[in-house]
C-alpha positions in Angstrom: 111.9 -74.6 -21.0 114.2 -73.2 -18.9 117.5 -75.6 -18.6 118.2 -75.9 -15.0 121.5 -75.7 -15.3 122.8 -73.2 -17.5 120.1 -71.9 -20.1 116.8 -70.4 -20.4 115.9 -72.7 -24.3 112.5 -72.0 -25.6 111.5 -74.2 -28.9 108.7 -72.2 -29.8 107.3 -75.3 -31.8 106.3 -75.8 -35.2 105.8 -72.7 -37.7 103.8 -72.7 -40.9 100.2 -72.0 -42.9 98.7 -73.1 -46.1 98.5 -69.6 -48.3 95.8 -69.5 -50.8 96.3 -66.3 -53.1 93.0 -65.0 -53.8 91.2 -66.9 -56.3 94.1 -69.7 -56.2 94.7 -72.9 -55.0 96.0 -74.2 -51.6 99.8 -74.0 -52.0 102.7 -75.9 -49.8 103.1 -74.6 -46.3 104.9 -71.5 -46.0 107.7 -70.8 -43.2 106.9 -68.2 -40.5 110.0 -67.9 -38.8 108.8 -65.1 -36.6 106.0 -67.2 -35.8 108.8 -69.7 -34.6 109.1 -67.0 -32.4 105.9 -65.9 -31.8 104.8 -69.2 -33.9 106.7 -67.0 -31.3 109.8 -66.1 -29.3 112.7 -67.7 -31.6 114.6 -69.5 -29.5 115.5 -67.6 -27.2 118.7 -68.8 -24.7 120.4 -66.7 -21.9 121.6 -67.2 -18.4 118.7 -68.2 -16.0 119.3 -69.7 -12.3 115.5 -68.5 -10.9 113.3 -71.3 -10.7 109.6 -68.6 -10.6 108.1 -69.0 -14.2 108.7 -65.8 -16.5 106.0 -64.7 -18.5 106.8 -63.1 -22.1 104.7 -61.3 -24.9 105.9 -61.2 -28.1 105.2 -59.2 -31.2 106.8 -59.2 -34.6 107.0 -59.5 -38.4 107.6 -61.9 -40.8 107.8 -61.1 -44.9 108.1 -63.7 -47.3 108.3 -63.7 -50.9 107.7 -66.8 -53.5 105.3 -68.2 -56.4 104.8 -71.4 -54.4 103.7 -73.4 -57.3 101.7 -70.4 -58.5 102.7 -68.5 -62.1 102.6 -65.8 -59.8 104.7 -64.1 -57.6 103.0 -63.8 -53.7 103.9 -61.6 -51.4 103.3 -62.1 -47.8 103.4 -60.7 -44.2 102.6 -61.8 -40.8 102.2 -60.4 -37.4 102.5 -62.7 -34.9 101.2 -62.2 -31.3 102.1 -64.6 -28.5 102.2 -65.2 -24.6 105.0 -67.9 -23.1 105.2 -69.0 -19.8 108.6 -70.1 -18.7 110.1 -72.2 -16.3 113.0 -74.8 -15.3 110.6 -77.7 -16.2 108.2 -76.4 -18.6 107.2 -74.5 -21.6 103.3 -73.1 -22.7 102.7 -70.9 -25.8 99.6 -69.4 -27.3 100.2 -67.5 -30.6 97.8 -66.0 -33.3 98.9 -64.8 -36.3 97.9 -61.9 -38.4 98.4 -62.2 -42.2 98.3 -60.1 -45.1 98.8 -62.0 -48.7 99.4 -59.7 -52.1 99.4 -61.6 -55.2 101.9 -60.2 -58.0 98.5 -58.9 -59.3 97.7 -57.0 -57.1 94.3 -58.9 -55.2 94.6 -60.0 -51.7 93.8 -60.9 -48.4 94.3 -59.9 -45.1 92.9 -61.0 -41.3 93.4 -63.6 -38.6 95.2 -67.2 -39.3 95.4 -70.3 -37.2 95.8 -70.0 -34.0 98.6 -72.3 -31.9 98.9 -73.4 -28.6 102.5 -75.5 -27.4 103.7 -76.7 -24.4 106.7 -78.4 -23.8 108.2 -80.5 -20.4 111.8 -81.3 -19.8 112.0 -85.2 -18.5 115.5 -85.4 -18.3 118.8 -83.7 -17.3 122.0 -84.1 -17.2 122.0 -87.7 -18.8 122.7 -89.2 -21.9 125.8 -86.3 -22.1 122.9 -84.1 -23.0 122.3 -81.2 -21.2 118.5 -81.8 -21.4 115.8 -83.8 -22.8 112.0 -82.7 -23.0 109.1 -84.3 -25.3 107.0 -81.3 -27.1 103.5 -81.1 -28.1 102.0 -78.2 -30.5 98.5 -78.1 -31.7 97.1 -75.9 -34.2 93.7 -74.8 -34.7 91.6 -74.2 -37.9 90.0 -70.8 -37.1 91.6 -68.9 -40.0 89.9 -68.7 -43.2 90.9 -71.2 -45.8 88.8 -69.8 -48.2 90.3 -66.6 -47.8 94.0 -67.8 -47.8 94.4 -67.3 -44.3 94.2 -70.6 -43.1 94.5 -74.6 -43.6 91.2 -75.4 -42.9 92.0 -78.6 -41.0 93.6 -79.2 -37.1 97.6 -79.8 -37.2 99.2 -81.7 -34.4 102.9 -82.1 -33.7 104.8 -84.8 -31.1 108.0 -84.6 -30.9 111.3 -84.2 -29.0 114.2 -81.7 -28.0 117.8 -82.4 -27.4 120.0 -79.7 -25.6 123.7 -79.7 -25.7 126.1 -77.0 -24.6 129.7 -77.2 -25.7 132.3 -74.9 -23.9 131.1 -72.0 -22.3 130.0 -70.2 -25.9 128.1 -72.8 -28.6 124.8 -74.2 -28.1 123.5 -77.4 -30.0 119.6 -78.3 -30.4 118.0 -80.7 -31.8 114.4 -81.7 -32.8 111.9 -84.0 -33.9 108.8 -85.9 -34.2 105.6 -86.4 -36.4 102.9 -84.2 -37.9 99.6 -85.6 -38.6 96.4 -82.9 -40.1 92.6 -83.8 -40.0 90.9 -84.4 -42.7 89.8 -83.4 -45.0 93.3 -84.8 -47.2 94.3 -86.1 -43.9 98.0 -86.5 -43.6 101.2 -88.0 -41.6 104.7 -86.2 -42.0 107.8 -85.4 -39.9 110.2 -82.7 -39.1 113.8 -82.5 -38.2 115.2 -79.3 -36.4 119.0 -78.1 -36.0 119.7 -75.2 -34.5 123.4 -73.8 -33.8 123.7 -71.0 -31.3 127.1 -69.1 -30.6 126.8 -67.3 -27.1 129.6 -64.2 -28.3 128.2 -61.9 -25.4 125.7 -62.1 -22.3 123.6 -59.6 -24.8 124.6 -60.8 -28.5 124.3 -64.4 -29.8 124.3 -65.4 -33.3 121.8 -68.8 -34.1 121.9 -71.1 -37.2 119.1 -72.9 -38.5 118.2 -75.7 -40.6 114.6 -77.4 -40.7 113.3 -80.1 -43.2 109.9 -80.4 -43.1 107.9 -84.0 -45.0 104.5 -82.7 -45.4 102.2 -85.9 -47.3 104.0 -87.5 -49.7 106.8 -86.6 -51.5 106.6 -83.4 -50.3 109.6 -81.5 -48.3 110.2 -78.2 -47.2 113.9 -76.9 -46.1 114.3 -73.5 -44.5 118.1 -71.7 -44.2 118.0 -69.2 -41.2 120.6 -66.7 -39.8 118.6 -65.5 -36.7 120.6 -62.8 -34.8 119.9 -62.4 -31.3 120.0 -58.5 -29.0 119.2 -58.1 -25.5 118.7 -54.4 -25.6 117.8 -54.6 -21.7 114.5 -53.3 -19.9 113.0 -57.0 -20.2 113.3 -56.5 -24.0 114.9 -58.7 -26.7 115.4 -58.4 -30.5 115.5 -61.2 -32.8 116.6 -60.0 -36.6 116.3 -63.2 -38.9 117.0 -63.7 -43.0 116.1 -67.5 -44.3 115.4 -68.8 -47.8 113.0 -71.9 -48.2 113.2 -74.7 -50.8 109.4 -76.3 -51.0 109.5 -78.1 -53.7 108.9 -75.5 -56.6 110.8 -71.7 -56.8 112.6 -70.8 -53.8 111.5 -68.5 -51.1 113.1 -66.1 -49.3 111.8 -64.1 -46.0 113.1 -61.2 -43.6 112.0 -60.5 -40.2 112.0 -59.3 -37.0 110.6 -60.1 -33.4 110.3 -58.5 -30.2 109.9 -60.1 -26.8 109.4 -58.2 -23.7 109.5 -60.0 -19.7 106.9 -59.5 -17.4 109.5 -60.6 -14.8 
């Protein structure tokens, strides 16, 4: 969405896949922070007083590295492709991911995973001394190939909420949350809980801080740790470096990115 007010804030909704290595078992969900941006744009906040919607592609790349319960090390990369519409009320996203998965072995996989579609709608301003409020929906489809690693095999849906508060002229507050809930088969009900810092040091350089915990099933949580740079290099274009390291339950991960977004407007 794009607060009215002062910023444009775009939650790009929830992130994350099953991986399968090749000839393995379904492991925990693994973090795709560049599909937060592209699983989309990582959120992406700047001046904004037009009310006409802006329209954004985004492109990027997302590496992770972890044995996610496996005895051996996986590799993995994702491309992430998405299209955001943008506007002082609302927020729709369609991204599709591209992975490639390399066990320590040396088999793998590579092709298409789930596709997502998000939208978001701000219901209130200015109240609650919040700068905004808005209620969030992501769905994710089951298109990629679980058999192949590349997919969950089963529909994901997320409801939750967003809270926006700007401090000063220079630090940016945001917080999410709501429920996840997956179709059978091993149907499950789980939560997330979103912070995300953001220090505005120049119209073209801010610097974000994030922490996620994810409860997938039972007895089953997944924390991420992201710096997530952010450059507007001008031209409609924007860079978005990022570094995290996830704790899932078994060996830490650890990922390094980069995403792209250009304006159509």
């Amino acid at each position: 969405m794009k607060s009215r007010a002062h910023f444009v804030c775009c939650w790009p909704g929830r992130r994350g896949s099953a991986c399968r290595p090749p000839g393995g078992t379904e492991i925990a969900p693994v973090r795709v922070l560049a599909a937060t941006a592209a699983i989309g744009s990582l959120l992406a906040c700047g001046t904004a007083t037009a009310a006409a919607p802006e329209y954004k592609l985004s492109l990027g790349l997302d590496c992770s590295s972890g044995r996610y319960g496996q005895a051996e090390l996986v590799n993995i990369c994702m491309v992430p492709y998405s299209l955001q519409v943008l506007s002082d009320r609302y927020e729709l996203k369609l991204s599709v991911p591209y992975y490639d998965v390399r066990a320590e072995a040396g088999s793998g996989t590579r092709g298409v995973g789930d596709a997502s579609f998000y939208a978001a709608r701000t219901v209130l301003e200015e109240a609650l001394g919040l700068d905004a409020i808005e209620l969030n929906l992501k769905v994710k489809a089951r298109n990629g190939s679980s058999a192949r690693g590349l997919g969950t095999g089963r529909t994901a849906y997320n409801l939750g909420f967003g809270l926006t508060k700007l401090a000063g002229t220079q630090h940016l507050v945001l917080a999410y949350g709501g429920l996840t809930a997956r179709s059978r088969p091993g149907s499950e009900i789980g939560g997330f809980a979103v912070v995300w810092y953001k220090y505005l040091a120049s119209p073209r350089v801010r610097i974000g801080l994030l922490y996620e915990n994810n409860e997938v099933g039972y007895a089953k949580r997944i924390e991420t740790f992201a710096v997530m740079p952010e450059l507007v290099v001008g031209g409609g274009w924007t860079l978005k470096p990022f570094v995290y390291v996830g704790l899932n339950g078994f060996a830490p991960d650890k990922g390094i990115g980069m995403v792209g977004s250009y304006s159509l407007r």
